[in-house]
C-alpha positions in Angstrom: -8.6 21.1 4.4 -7.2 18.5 7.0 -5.8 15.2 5.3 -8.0 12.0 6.2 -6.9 8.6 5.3 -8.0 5.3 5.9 -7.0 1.7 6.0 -10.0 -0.8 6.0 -9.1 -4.1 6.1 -11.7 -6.9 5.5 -11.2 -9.2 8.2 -11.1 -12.6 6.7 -7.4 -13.6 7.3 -4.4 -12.3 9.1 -2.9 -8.9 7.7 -0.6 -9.5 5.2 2.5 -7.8 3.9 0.7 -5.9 1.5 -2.4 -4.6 3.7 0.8 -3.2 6.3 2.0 -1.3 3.8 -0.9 0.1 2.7 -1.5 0.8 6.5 2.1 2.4 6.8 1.8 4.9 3.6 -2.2 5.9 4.8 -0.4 5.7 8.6 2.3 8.2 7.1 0.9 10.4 4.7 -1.7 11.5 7.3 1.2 12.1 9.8 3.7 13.6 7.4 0.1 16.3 6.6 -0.7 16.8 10.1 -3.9 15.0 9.3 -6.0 12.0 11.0 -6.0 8.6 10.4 -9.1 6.5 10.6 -9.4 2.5 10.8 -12.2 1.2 9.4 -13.0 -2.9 9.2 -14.8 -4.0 6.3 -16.9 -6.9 7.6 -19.4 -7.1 5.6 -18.6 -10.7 4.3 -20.3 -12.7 6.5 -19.7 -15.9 5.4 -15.4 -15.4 5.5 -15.0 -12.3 8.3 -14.4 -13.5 11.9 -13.9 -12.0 15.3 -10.4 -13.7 15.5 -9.2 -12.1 12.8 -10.6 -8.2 13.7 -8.2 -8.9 16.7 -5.5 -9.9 15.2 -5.3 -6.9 12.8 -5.9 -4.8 15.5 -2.7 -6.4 17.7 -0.8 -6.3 14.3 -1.7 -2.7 13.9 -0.5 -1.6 17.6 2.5 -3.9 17.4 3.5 -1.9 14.2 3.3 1.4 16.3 0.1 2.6 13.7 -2.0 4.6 16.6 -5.7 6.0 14.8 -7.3 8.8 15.5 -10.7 7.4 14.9 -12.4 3.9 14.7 -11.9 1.2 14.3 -15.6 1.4 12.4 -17.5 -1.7 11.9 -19.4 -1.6 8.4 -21.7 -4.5 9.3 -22.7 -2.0 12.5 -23.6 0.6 9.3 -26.6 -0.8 7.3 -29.1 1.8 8.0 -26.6 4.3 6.8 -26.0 2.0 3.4 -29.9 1.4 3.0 -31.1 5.2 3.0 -28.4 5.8 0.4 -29.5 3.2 -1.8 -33.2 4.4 -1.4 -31.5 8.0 -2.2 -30.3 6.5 -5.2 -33.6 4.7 -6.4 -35.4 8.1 -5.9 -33.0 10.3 -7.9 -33.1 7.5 -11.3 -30.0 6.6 -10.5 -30.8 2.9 -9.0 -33.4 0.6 -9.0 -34.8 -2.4 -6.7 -33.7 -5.8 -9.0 -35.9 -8.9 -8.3 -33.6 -11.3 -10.5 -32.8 -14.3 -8.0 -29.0 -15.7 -8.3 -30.7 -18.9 -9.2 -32.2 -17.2 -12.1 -29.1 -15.2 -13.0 -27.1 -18.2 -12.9 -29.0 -19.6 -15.6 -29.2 -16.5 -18.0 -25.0 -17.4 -18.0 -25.3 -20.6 -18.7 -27.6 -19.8 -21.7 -25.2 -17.3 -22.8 -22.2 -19.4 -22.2 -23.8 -22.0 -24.4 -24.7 -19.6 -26.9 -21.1 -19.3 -27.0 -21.4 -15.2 -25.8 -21.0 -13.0 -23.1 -23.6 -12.4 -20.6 -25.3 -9.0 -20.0 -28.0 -8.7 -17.7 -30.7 -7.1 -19.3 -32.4 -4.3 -16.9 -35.6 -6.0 -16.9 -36.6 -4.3 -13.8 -34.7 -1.2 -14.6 -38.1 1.0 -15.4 -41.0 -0.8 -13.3 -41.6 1.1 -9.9 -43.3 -1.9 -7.9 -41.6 -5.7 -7.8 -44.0 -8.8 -6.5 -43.6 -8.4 -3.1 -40.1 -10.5 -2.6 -36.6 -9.8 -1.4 -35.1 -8.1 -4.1 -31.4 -6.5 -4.4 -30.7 -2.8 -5.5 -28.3 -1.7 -8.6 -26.6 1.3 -9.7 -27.9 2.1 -13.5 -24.7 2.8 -15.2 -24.2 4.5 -18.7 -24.4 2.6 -22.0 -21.6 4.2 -23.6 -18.7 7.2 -23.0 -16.1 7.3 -20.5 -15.1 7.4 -17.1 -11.9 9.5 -16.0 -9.9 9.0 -13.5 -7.2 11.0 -12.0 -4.7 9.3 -10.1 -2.0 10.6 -7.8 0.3 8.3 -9.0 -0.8 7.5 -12.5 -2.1 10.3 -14.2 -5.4 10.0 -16.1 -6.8 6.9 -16.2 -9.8 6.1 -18.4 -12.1 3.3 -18.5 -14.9 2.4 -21.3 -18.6 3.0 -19.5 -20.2 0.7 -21.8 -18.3 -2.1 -20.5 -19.7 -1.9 -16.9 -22.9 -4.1 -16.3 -26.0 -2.3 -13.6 -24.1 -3.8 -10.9 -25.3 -4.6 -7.6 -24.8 -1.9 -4.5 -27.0 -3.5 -1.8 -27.9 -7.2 -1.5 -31.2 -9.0 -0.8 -30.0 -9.7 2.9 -29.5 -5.8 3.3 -25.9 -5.9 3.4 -24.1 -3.4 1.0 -21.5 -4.6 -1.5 -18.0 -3.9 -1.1 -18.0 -0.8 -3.9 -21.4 1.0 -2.0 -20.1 0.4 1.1 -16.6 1.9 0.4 -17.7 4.9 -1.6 -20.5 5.6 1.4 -17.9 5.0 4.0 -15.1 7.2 2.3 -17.4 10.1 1.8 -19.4 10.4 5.2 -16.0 10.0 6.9 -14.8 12.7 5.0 -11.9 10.8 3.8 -9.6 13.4 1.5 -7.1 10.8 0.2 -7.7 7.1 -0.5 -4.2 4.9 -0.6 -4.8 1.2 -2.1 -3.3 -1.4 -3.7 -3.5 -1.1 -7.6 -5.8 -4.6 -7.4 -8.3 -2.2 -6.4 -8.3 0.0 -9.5 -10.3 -1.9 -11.2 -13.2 -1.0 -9.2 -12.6 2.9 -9.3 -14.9 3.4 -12.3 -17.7 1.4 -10.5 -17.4 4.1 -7.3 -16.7 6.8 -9.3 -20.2 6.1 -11.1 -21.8 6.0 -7.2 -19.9 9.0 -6.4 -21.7 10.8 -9.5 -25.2 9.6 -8.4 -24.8 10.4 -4.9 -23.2 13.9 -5.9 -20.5 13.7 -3.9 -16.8 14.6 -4.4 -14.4 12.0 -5.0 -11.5 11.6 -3.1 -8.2 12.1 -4.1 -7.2 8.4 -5.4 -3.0 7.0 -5.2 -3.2 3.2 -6.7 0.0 1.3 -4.9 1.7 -1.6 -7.4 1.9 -4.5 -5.6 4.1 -6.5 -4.2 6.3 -9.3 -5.7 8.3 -12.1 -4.1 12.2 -12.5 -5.3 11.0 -15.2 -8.0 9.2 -11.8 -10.0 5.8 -13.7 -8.9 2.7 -12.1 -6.9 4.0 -12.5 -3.2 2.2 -15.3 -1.7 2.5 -18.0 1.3 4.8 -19.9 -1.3 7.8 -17.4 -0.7 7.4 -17.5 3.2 5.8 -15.8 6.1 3.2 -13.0 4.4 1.5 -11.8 7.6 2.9 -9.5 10.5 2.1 -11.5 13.2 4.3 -14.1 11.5 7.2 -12.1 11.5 6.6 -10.7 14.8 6.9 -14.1 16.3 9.5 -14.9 14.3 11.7 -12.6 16.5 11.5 -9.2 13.7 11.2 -5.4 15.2 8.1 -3.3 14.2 10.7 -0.4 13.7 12.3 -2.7 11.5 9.3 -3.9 9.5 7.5 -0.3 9.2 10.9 0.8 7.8 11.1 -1.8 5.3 8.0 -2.1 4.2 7.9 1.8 3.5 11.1 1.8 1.6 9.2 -1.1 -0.6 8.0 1.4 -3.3 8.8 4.8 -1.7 12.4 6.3 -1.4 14.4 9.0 -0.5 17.7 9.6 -2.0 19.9 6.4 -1.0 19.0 6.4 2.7 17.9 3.1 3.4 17.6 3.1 7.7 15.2 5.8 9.2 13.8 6.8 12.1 9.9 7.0 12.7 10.0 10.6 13.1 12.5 10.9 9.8 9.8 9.2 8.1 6.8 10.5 8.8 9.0 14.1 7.9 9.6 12.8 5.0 7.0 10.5 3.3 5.2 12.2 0.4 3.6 10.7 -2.7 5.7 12.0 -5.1 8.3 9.7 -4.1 6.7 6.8 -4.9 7.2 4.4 -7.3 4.8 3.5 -10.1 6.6 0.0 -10.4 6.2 -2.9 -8.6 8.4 -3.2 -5.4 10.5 -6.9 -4.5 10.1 -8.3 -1.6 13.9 -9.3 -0.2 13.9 -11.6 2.7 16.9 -11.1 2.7 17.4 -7.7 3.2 14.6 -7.5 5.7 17.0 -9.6 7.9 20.0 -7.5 7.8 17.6 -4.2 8.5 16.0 -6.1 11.2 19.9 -7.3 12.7 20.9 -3.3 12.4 18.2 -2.5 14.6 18.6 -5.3 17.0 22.5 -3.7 17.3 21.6 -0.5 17.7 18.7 -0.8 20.1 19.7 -0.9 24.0 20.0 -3.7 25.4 17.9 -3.3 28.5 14.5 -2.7 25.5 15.7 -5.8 24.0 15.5 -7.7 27.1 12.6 -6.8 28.0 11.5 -8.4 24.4 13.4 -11.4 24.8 11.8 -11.6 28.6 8.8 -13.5 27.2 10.1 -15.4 24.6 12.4 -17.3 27.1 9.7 -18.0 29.6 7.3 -19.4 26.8 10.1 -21.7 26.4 10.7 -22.9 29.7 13.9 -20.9 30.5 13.9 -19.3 34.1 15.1 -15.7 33.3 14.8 -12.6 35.2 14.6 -9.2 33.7 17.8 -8.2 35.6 21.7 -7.5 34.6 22.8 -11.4 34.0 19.6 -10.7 31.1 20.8 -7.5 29.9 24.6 -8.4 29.9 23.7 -11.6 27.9 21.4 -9.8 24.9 24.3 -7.0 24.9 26.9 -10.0 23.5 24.5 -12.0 21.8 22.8 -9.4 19.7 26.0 -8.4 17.9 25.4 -11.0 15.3 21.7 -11.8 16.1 19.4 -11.0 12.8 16.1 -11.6 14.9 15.0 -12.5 18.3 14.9 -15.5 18.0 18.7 -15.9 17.2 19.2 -14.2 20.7 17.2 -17.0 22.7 18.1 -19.8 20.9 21.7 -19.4 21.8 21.8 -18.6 25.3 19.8 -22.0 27.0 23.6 -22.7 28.3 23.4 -19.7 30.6 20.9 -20.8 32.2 21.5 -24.0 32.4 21.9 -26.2 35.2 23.4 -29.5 33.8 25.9 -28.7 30.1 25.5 -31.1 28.0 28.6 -31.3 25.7 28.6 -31.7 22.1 30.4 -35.1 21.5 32.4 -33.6 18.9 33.2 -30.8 20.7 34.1 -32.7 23.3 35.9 -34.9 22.0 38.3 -32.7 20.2 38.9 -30.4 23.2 38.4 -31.9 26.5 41.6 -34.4 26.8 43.6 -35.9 29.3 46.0 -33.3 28.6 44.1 -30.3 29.3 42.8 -31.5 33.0 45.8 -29.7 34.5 45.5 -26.7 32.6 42.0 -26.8 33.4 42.4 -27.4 37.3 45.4 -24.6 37.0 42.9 -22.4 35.9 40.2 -22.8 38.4 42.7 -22.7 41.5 43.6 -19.1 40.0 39.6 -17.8 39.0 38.8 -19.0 42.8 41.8 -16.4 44.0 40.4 -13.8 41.6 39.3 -10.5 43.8 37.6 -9.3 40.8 35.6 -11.4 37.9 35.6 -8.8 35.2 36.2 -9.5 31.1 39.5 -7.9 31.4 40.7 -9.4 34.6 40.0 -12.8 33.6 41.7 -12.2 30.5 44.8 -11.4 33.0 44.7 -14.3 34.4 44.4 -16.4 31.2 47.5 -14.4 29.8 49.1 -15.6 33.1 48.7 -19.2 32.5 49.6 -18.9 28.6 52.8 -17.4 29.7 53.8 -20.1 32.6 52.6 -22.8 30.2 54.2 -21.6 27.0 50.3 -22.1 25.6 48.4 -19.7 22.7 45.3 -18.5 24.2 42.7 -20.8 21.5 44.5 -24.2 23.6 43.0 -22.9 26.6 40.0 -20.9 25.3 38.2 -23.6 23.7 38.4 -26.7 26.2 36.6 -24.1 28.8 34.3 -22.9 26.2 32.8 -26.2 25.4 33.6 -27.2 29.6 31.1 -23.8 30.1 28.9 -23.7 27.3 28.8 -27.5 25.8 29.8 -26.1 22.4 32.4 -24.1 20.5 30.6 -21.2 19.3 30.0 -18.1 21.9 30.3 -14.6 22.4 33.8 -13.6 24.0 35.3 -16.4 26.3 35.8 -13.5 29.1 32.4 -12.2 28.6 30.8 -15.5 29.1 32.6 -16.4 32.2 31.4 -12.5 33.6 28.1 -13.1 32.6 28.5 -16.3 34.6 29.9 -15.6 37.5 32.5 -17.0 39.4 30.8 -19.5 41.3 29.0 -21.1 38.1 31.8 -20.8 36.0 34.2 -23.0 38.6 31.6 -25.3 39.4 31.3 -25.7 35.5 35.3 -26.3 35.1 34.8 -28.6 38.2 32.4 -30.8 36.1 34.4 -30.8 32.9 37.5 -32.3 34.9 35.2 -35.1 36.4 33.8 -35.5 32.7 37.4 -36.1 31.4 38.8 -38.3 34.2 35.6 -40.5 33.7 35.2 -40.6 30.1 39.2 -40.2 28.8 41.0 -41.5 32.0 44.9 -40.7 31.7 
């Protein structure tokens, strides 16, 4: 048998946390079994689903690195298919055309409700073979008492009281199937083996299981996911920040980084906590997940994402900071000043972001100087020092980190000075502020002609704003 799974989003939003990691465990499992992976959009809400948001889910998908081998599938391209299995059903007993408007419906609950009991819709088309002509919907005729069993992967038995399920409806009066038909009809011609959800969903097994019976088809092996909760123990929402992919890839976070998160949230293997794709598609199984519900840590996510950012190589992270500085105005190339800049800045870097919000001054034509900054370390007293310094860099044969730190370690020692009473008044003079990478570093990255023109400037700046 080869493994099929599936992930079927419905696209009326943007995919969320929880729809990812449902992607990444089908995504894996499949992988891990040397099986396929199908993508299938459920669309068949017309009033909510939207073009926009099929794309998105698709972008998110590829950005996330989750290739399928089939699809994507567009249910609302699938009605015929829906439509001769609910006349299948109708002529095996096991559904019937229902000519109950919603108008009417509606007011059967409000007579209940004000009977002060429950509703039940009474099957008053259950047994007559012809309706009046109209559009009419179809429903499953479920059993009036017993059980339902279900086995799940990650659960065990799970068993649900027949009587309590209502003839529901599996195609509407516009044709268009209901979310339970059109998954169970979906999952079985698509020979899917294993279906990986969310445990929200469990609530409808007993309802598909029942179509699964009347069609006489084999249902799929079933692993019901806990959900996912934010850090204050409640359902993760938009209240405990950015829930969708796309959000956190324009925040400046790695797909490695978020597939390896978002896999370790509910699945483990021993105390490893970092893994490579291939590690994890090696290892992924079932067993090792949890029947708990996972917490989502910002936190956490933000250090994984900064070990990645570390550990990747510069020139890859370039090419990913490439864009962002462009959309912000910033005239960078894709060339060694780039790559030389993201190798310094992305030792403390916890996103992208951090990398290209730090780096304007190296691009920079005009510095402007923090007045603080400036104020505390470009004084009358330092101009000599300052002009000392740039007589020697415009000797310098060579403009490397460690021969600049020579000729620092020159001036210290003429000037009887530590190296922080020089460092700083020509990292605020080359960068406006006190907080860089390496002093050395920065000048390299530089270059000598920017980096004395830069001195040149904080000189002029002292001599006109702190004259001695």
């Amino acid at each position: 048998m080869t493994v099929r799974t599936r992930f079927a989003p419905s696209p009326t939003g943007s995919l969320h946390i929880g729809g990812a990691r449902t992607a990444i465990f089908n995504w894996l499992f499949a992988r891990h079994n040397g099986g396929e992976f199908i993508l299938r959009i459920e669309d068949t809400d017309r009033s909510r689903s939207t073009e926009e948001s099929i794309l998105e889910i698709r972008d998110a998908m590829e950005w996330l690195g989750l290739d399928w081998d089939e699809g994507p599938f567009r249910q609302s391209d699938r009605l015929g298919i829906y439509k001769d299995l609910a006349d299948k059903l109708i002529a095996s007993g096991h559904a019937y055309r229902c000519y109950v408007t919603p108008e009417e419906l509606e007011e059967k609950r409000k007579e209940a409700q004000e009977r002060g009991g429950m509703f039940h819709y009474n099957r008053e088309w259950a047994d007559r073979n012809a309706g009046p002509g109209k559009p009419c919907a179809v429903r499953l005729l479920t059993p009036d008492h017993g059980t339902i069993e279900v086995h799940d992967i990650l659960r065990g038995k799970v068993v649900f009281d027949a009587g309590e399920i209502d003839d529901f409806v599996i195609l509407k009066t516009d044709g268009f199937p209901t979310y339970n038909f059109a998954v169970v009809a979906d999952d079985a011609l698509m020979g899917i083996t294993h279906v990986i959800r969310g445990d929200d969903h469990l609530i409808n097994t007993p309802r598909q299981v029942l179509i699964y019976q009347g069609l006489s088809l084999e249902v799929p092996q079933l692993a019901h996911v806990s959900m996912i909760l934010g850090p204050d123990g409640k359902r993760l929402s938009k209240r405990h920040g950015a829930t969708s992919v796309v959000a956190y890839r324009d925040e400046g976070y790695l797909p490695e980084a978020l597939v390896n998160y978002l896999t370790r949230l509910g699945w483990s293997f021993g105390d490893q906590e970092i893994f490579t794709i291939n590690e994890l598609v090696e290892k992924f199984t079932l067993d090792s997940v949890g029947k708990s519900a996972a917490v989502f840590n910002p936190e956490k996510l933000q250090w994984l994402n900064g070990w990645y950012i570390r550990n990747k190589p510069p020139e890859e992270t370039a090419k990913l900071v490439l864009p962002i500085l462009l959309d912000k105005g910033i005239k960078a190339e894709l060339d060694n000043k780039l790559v030389m800049i993201v190798k310094e800045l992305s030792q403390r870097a916890k996103t992208l972001l951090d990398i290209t919000g730090s780096l304007g001054y190296f691009y920079a034509r005009e510095i402007e100087y923090d007045e603080k900054a400036a104020g505390k370390f470009l004084t009358p007293e330092m101009t000599d020092v300052l002009k000392d310094l740039t007589q020697k860099l415009s000797e310098a044969a060579s403009f490397t980190a460690g021969d600049l730190q020579s000729v620092f370690e020159g001036i210290m020692e003429e000037r009887g000075l530590k190296l922080g009473t020089i460092a700083q008044p020509v990292r605020v003079a080359l960068t406006g502020g006190t907080v860089s990478p390496g002093i050395f570093e920065v000048m390299e990255i530089l270059g000598k002609d920017e980096v004395i023109r830069r001195l040149d400037k904080a000189v002029e700046y002292i001599s006109a704003v702190k004259p001695a």
